[in-house]
Each structure stands twice: as structure tokens, then as C-alpha cells.
C-alpha positions in Angstrom: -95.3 316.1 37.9 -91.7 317.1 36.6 -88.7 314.7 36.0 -86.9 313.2 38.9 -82.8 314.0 38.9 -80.2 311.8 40.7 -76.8 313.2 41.9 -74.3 310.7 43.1 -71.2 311.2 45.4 -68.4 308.2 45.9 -66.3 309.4 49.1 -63.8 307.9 51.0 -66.7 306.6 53.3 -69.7 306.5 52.1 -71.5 306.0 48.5 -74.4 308.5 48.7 -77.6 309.0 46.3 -80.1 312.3 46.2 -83.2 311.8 44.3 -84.8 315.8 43.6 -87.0 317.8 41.0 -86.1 320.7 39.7 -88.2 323.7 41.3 -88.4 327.8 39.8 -86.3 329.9 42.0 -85.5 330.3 44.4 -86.0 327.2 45.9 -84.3 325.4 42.7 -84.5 321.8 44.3 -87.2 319.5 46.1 -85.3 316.6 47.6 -87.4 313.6 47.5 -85.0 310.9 48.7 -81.6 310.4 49.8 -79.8 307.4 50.7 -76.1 306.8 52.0 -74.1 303.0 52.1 -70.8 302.8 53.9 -68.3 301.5 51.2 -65.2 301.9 53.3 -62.9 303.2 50.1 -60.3 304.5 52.1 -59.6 301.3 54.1 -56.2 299.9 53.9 -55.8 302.7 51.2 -51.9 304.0 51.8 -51.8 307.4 50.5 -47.6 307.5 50.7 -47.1 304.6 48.6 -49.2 302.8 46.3 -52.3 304.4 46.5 -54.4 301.1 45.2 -57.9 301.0 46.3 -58.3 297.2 47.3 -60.7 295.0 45.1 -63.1 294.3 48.4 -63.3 298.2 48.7 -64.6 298.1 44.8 -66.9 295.4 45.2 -68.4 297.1 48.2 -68.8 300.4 46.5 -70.5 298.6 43.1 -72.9 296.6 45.2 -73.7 300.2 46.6 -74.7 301.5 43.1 -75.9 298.6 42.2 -78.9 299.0 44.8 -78.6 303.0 43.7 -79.7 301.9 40.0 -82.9 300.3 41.5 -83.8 303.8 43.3 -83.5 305.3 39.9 -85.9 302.8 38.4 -88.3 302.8 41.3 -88.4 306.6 41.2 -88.1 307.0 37.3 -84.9 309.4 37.0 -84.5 311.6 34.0 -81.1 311.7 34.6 -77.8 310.5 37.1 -75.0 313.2 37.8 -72.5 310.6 39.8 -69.2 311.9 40.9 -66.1 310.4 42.7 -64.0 312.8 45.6 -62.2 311.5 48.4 -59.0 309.2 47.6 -60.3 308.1 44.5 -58.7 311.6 43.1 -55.3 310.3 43.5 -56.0 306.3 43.5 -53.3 304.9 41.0 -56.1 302.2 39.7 -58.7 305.0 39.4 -59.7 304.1 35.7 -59.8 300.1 36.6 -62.4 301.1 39.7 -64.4 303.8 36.9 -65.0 301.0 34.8 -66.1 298.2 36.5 -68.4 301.0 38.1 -69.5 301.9 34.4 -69.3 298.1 33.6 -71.6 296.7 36.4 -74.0 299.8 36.7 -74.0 301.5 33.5 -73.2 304.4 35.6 -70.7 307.0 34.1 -68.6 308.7 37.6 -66.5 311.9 36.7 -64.3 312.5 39.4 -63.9 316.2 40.1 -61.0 318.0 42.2 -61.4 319.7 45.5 -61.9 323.1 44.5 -64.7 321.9 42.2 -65.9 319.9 45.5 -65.6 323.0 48.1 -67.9 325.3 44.9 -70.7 322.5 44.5 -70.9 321.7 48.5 -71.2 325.8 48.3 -74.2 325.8 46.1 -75.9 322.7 48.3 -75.4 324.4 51.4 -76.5 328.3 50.5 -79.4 327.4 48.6 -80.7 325.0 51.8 -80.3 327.5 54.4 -81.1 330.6 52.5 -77.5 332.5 53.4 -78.1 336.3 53.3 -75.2 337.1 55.8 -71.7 337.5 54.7 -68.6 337.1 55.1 -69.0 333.1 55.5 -66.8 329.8 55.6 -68.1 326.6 54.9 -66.2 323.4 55.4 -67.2 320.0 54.4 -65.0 317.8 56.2 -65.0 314.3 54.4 -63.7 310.4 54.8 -60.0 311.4 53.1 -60.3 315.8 52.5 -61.9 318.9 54.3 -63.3 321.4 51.5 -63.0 325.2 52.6 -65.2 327.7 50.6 -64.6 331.8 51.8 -67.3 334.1 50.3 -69.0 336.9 51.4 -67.2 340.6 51.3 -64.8 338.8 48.1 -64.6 337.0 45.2 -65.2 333.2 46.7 -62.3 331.5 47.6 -61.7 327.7 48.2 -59.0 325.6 49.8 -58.7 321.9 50.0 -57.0 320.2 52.5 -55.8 316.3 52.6 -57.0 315.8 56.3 -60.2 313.5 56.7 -61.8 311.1 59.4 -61.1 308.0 57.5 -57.4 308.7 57.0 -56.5 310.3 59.6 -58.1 307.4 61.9 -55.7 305.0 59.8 -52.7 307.0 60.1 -52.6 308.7 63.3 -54.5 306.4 65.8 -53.7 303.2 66.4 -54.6 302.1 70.4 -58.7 301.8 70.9 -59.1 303.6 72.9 -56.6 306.2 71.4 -54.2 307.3 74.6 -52.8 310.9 75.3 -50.1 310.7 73.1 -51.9 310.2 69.8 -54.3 312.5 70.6 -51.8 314.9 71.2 -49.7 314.1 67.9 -53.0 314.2 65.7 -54.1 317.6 66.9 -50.8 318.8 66.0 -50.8 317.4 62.8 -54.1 318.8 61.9 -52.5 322.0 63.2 -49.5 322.2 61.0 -52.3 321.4 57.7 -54.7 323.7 58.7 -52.1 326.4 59.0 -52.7 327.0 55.2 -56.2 328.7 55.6 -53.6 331.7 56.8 -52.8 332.3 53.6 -56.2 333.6 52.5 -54.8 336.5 54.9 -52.4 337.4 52.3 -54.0 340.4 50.7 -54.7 342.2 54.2 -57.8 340.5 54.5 -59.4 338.3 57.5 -60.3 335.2 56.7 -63.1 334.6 59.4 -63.2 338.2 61.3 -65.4 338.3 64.6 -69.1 338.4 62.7 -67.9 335.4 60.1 -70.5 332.9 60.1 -69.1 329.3 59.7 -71.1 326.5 58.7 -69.8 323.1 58.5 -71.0 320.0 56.4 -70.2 316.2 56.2 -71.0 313.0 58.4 -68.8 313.8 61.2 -70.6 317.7 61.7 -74.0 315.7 61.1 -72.9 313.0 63.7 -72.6 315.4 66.0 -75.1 317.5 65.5 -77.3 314.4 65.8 -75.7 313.2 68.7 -75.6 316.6 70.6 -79.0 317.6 70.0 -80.7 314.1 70.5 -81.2 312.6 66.9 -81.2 309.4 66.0 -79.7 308.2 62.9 -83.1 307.1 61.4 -84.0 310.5 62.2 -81.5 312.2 60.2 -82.3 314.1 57.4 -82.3 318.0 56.1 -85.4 319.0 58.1 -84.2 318.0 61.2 -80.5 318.8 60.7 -80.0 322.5 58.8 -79.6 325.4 60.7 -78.5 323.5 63.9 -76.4 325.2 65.9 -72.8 324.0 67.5 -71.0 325.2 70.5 -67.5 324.6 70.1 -67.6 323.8 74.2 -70.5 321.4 73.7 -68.3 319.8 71.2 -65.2 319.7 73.1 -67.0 318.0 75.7 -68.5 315.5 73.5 -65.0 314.7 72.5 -63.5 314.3 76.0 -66.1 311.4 76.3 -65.5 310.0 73.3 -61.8 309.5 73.8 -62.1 307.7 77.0 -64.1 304.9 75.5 -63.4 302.2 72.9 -65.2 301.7 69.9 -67.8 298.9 71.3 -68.4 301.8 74.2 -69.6 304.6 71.5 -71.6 302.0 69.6 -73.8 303.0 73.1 -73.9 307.0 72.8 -76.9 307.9 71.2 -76.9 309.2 68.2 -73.9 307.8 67.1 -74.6 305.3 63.5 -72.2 302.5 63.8 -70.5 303.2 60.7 -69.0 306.0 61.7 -68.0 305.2 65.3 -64.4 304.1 64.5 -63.6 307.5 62.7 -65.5 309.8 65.1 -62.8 311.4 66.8 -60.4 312.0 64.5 -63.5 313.6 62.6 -64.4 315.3 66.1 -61.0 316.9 66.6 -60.9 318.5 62.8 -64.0 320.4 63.7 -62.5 321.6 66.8 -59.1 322.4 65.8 -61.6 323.8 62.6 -63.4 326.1 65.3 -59.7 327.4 67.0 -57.9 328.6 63.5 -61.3 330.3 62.3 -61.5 331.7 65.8 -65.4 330.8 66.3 -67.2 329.9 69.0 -70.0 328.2 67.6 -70.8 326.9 63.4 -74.4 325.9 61.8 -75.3 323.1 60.6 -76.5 322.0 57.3 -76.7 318.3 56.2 -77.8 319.8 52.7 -74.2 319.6 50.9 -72.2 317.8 47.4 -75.0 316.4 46.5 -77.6 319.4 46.6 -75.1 321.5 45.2 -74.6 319.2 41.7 -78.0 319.3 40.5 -78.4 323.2 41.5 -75.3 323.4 39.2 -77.0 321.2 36.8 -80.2 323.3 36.8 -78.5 326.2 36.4 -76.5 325.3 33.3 -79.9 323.8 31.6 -81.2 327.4 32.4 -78.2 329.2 30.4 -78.1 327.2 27.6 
């Protein structure tokens, strides 16, 4: 039996934990358990001024990796890979939240920057859906960032952009349910940051042309996913998730229901896990404003991400060195 490896990610929303072996090529990686906890980081977390991650938000997120340490005992890791993404990259008490991680876990975090984010979630998601087609964009949209990685027919390219599910709920919508108004204010803001992925056209080039194919990662694309094609959230997992497939109507649809009903009225849609019903549709709108700029119809699914993609990485270097 070969060791067990643990990769760690600390987002904006969620603490999640992938338990895997390392495998020959190509496979590279056999997940053998995953795990996520909602630790609510971003709450309350004001990105235009102090950019302090509130003590209940740490205590949350070390209980999390607290119960994490016991899955590396029970399954007798070799070794932990944790990183940090989301607002903890520009959190003004960054080191004080580090160390009472390191302190109460023993756990060592590195946080890593976006492009480093979009490469990783790259690695996760090619190696679990096999991609032989190109030119391809995957996006990972997150609690507090949406990762971009262009490859294909170039040399990869990667863009990260500060719109997420988490903050942009906080910022942007306020009534429950959201009215017209908002709506309208938020897809125009996500608009205006999107407008950025243009400048991969700078050299002459198309940055999805009509036979791009566009996979999207992240609990919002999973949500929906699980919710469109009749999973529920126990249910979730890579088998049942990867290679999905997305109709951008389907998913405007979705989100026309969605924005009629209040948070206690989603808590009813199947398929929807409770944590993430109050960021849902800001999440919802990203992909579909996502679809519109990268002129796609439809995007594929892979739940396999961040997380996949760090020990591949980690593989890899042990293989070069």
C-alpha cells in the first residue's frame, strides 16, 4: 500500500481536505477522501478598508483543521500540503490567523497568489478529465476571486479576477430576496471586471474562439451542476460530478428561479447544501455573465480542482528531483 498525501485549501468559504496516493502516470493521483467545512472567512470581511478577518471567522476555520488533523491520523498521511487563497491574500492580520493555525494544528499554510491558484486548479482539473482538446479556459470561481487559466494553441495564460460569491453577496446585495435593481447593478459590475479577459486578445489572438472548450470549477459550478442534474449534496463527489455538462439556458433559468425566492425558499430546491444558499446567485450570475464574455453556450464540469492540482504538483517535483 503506498503513503497517503493530504492537500489543504483555506478559501473565503470553505476549509477543504483531499486525502490521495500517488499513482504512475498517467493517472498520477487516487483520491481516497475529501472533506469540506464552511468557515465563513469572508464574513464581515471589508476589502476597502481594514481588511481584518474577525476572530469568530478564525476560530471557525481552526476548529475546521482541527477535525482535518484527525483525518490525517485516521488515514496515516505521509505528508500535508495546506494552502490559504481567497481574502486571506490581502487580510491585513494574515500572519496573526497563520499562526494560531500553525499554533493550534501544527499545520504550516503557505498562502499562494492567484496566478499560482488559476496553474494548480489547471493541473487538478486536466489530469481528472483527461483534456486532449485545445484551445481551453478553465475558471474556478471562488468565495472572494474567479481564477482564469487559457491554454491550448499558446503558452498558458492566467488571469485572476477579485469577483467571488462570498463578496460579492456582501457587497452588492442587500434585500432577500435581492430586487431588480441589484440584480441589475451586480451584473454590471461583474461586467466592467470581467472586461479584462479582453486583454488576452492583445496579440491578435481569440481568447475563447467558437471550438473553445470551457470548463468551470468551484462550489457555485458544482452547486449547480448538482442541482440541475438531480444530485444531492451527500451525493457529491468527482464520480458523479466531472465531465457534466452546462447549458448556459439551463442555467439562466435556474437563476430566474432563484432570484424570486428568499433564502429560507432555496433551502427547498434540491440540490442546493445550505451553506451555500445565501451566496448562490451572486455565484450564479458570475457563471452566466462567465458564459456571455467567453461567448459559450454550454461549459463542463469538473469538481476535481485546487486541491487535485497541489499534490499532482507535488508528485511531479518529487519525480524531478
Amino acid at each position: 500500500m503506498g503513503k497517503n498525501f493530504a492537500s489543504i485549501d483555506i478559501g473565503t468559504h470553505t476549509a477543504r481536505v483531499l486525502i490521495g496516493q500517488k499513482l504512475g502516470p498517467p493517472g498520477l493521483l487516487r483520491p481516497i477522501f475529501r472533506e469540506r467545512t464552511y468557515i465563513r472567512l469572508g464574513e464581515g470581511f471589508d476589502h476597502s478598508g481594514r481588511k481584518t478577518i474577525h476572530s469568530h471567522a478564525i476560530t471557525r476555520t481552526v476548529k475546521a483543521l482541527q477535525d482535518f488533523s484527525r483525518y490525517m491520523k485516521d488515514f496515516n498521511v505521509h505528508k500535508v500540503l495546506a494552502v490559504a487563497t481567497g481574502v486571506v491574500r490581502e487580510a491585513s492580520n494574515r500572519e496573526l490567523f497563520l499562526g494560531s493555525i500553525r499554533q493550534n494544528t501544527g499545520f504550516e499554510v503557505r498562502p499562494i497568489g492567484g496566478d499560482e491558484e488559476a496553474l494548480l486548479t489547471g493541473k487538478g482539473v486536466l489530469n481528472a478529465l483527461g483534456v486532449q482538446k485545445d484551445p481551453f479556459v478553465i475558471f474556478d470561481l471562488g468565495g472572494g476571486s474567479t481564477e482564469f487559466l487559457f491554454g491550448g494553441r499558446h503558452a498558458p495564460e492566467v488571469r485572476s479576477i477579485p469577483i467571488g460569491a462570498v463578496t460579492l453577496t456582501q457587497e452588492h446585495l442587500e434585500s432577500d430576496p435581492p430586487d431588480e435593481k441589484e440584480l441589475s447593478f451586480l451584473s454590471g459590475y461583474i461586467d466592467k471586471s470581467l472586461k479584462g479577459l479582453h486583454l488576452l486578445s492583445s496579440q491578435g489572438r481569440d481568447n475563447c474562439p467558437a471550438d473553445c472548450l470551457l470548463i468551470g470549477t468551484g462550489g457555485t459550478v458544482t452547486t449547480l451542476a448538482a442541482m440541475l442534474h438531480g444530485i444531492l449534496p451527500q451525493e457529491i463527489g468527482p464520480e458523479r460530478i466531472n465531465g457534466l455538462i452546462l447549458e448556459g439556458s439551463d442555467i439562466g433559468a435556474l437563476f430566474d428561479k432563484m432570484s424570486k425566492l428568499s433564502v429560507e425558499e432555496r433551502l427547498r430546491l434540491p440540490g442546493l447544501d445550505p451553506g451555500r444558499a445565501g451566496v448562490i446567485l451572486a455565484g450564479a450570475l458570475v457563471v452566466l455573465r462567465v458564459l456571455y464574455f467567453l461567448r459559450s453556450s454550454q461549459m463542463v464540469v469538473s469538481l476535481s480542482d485546487l486541491l487535485e492540482g497541489i499534490l499532482i504538483n507535488y508528485f511531479e517535483g518529487e519525480e524531478h528531483e
